[in-house]
N, C-alpha and C positions, 0 to 999 in steps of 0.2 A: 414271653409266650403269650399267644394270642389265647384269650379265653371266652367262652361265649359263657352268656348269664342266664337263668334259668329263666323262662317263660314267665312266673309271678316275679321275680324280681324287674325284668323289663315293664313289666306294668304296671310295678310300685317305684321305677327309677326318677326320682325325683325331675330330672334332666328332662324328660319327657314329657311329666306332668307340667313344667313352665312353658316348655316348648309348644306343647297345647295351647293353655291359657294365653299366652301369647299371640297363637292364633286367632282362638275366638273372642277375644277381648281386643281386635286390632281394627277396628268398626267393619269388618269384612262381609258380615252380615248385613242383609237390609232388611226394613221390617218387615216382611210381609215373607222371611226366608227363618227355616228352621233349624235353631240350633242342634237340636237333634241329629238333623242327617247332615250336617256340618262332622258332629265329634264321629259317627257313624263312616264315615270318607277315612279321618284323620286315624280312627283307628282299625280300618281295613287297610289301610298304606302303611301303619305300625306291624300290622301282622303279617302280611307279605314281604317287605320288606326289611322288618325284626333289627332297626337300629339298635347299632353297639357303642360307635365310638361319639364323642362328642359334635365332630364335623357334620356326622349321617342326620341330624337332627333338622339341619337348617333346606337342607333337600328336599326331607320329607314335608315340613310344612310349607315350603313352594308349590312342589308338588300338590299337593291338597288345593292351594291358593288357584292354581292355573286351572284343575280340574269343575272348582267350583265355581270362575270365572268363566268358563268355555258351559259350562249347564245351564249357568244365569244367560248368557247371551244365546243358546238355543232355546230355550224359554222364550226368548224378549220375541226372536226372530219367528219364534211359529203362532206367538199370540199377535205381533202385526200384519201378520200373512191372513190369518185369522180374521182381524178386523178389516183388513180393506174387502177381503170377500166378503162381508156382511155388508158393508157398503157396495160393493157395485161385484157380483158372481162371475164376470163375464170380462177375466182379465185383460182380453184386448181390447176392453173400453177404458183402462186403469189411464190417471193422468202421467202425464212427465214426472210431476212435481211425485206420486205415489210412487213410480216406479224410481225415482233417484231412493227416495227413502228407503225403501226396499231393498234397496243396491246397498246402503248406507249398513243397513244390517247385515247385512250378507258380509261386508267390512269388517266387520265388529269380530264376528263370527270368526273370519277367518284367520282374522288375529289373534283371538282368544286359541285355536286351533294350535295355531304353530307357535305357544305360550308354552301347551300344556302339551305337544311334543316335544319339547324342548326338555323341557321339564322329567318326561319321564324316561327321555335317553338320558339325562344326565344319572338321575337315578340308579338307573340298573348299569352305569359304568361304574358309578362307585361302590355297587355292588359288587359290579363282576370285579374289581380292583381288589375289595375285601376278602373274598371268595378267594382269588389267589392268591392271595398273601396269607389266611389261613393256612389253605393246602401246602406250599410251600412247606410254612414253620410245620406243620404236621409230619411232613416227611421226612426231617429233620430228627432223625431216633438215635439215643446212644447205641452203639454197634456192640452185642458179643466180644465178652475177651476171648482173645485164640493168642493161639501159643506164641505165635511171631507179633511183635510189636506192630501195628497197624498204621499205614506212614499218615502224618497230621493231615484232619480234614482240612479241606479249602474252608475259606471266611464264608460266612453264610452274607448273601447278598439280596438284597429287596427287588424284586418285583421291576423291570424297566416301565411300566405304566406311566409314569410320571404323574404329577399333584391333576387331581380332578380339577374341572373347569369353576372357575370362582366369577363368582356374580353378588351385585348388589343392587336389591331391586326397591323404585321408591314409588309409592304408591303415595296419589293426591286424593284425598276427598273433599268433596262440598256438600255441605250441609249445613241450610237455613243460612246459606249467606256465606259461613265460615268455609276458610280453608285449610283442613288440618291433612300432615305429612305424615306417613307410618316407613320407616325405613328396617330393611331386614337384608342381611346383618347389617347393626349398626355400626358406624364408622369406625368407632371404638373397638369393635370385636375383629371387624374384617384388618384394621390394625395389627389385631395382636396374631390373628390369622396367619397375616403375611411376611409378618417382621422376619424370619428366616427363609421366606423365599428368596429369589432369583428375580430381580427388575425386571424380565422380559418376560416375567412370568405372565400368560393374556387373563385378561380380567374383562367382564362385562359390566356396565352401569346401566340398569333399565329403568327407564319412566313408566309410571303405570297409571292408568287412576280407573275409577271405579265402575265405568261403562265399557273396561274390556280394550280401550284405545291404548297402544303402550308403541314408545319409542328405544330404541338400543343404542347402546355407543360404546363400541369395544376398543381394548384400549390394552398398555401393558402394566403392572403393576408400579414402574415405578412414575408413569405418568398420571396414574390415579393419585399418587401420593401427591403428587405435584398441586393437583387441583383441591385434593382437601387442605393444603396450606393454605391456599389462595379464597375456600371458602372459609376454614379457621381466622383467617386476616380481614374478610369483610363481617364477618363476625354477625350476620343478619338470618341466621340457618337458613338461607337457598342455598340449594345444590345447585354446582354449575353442571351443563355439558360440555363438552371438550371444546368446542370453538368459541364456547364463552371464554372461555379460559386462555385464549389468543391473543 
């Protein structure tokens, strides 16, 4: 039976609280950005969307990730807009070289955009997936005895929605030089994730890094698998993308 948990206990569900920490302790933050309205995002998207089951967790902190990536890059884009009109008011005098840059952002921008729709249709699928698979079991009531024998109910059957969309997204940062990886879900989870699906099951691999630029490479589950052999055997932790892997 599907059971929903009470309001404090979702708020004291341990699950949650790592699934947090995990986020804001994933260097997502830049200096000059407040954690505050960081956990403030992570738990307005707790509250709307009132994760239950273990899987709703890694969503939710996507979600959060794409929403805070698409704010940072509206930010970046209205304070260089910002500065070139302080240098010259009179955009039809702006150089080439200012207007690519400007284009450059506007780039950034719109990728961060169609991150964080991405993001939030997945969302509210595995919502709406929840939602009916509740309703369902809900409907599901033992019937009155009446006098004539009742003929056997049919098997109860789940939902045709089929598994939500599965993604692993790798995010590069640089700093002072360094280049550190944050992977979510890690390999090891999306593993264990997947061990009883179906091979054809489609999976996405996304590149991300910290200025908002991110590349995709969709793929089926049992060709992801392929590649983490192939990265497990160079044993160097890069990630390939698929035509490395060729």
């Amino acid at each position: 039976m599907w059971e929903y948990s009470s309001e404090n206990a979702r708020m004291s569900d341990p699950r949650w609280k790592a699934a947090k920490h995990a986020c804001m302790s994933s260097k997502l933050l830049l200096p000059d950005e407040d954690p505050a309205e960081l956990d403030e995002l992570l738990e307005g998207l707790r509250e709307q969307y009132q994760p239950e089951a273990m899987l709703d967790f890694p969503f939710i902190i996507e979600t959060a990730r794409a929403i805070w990536i698409l704010k940072r890059n509206g930010r970046r884009y209205d304070e260089f807009e910002q500065a070139l009109h302080k240098q010259q008011p009179d955009s039809t005098r702006w150089t080439t070289e200012q207007w690519r840059q400007l284009d450059l952002r506007t780039r950034y921008r719109t990728t961060a955009e169609r991150s964080c729709t991405r993001a939030l249709r997945n969302l509210a699928h595995i919502r709406h997936i929840r939602g009916k698979f509740a309703a369902e079991v809900i409907e599901i009531k033992p019937k009155e005895e009446k006098k004539k024998a009742a003929p056997a109910d049919k098997p109860f059957k789940l939902p045709n929605g089929g598994p939500p969309p599965l993604y692993q997204r790798i995010v590069v940062t640089e700093e002072e030089g360094k280049t550190s990886t944050q992977v979510y879900p890690t390999t090891a989870q999306l593993l264990e994730l997947t061990k009883d699906l179906a091979p054809e099951t489609n999976l996405e691999r996304i590149f991300d890094s910290s200025n908002g630029v991110c590349a995709s490479f969709r793929m089926n589950v049992a060709s992801w698998r392929k590649l983490v052999a192939l990265e497990e055997a160079h044993g160097d932790g890069i990630f390939l993308k698929p035509e490395e892997a060729s």
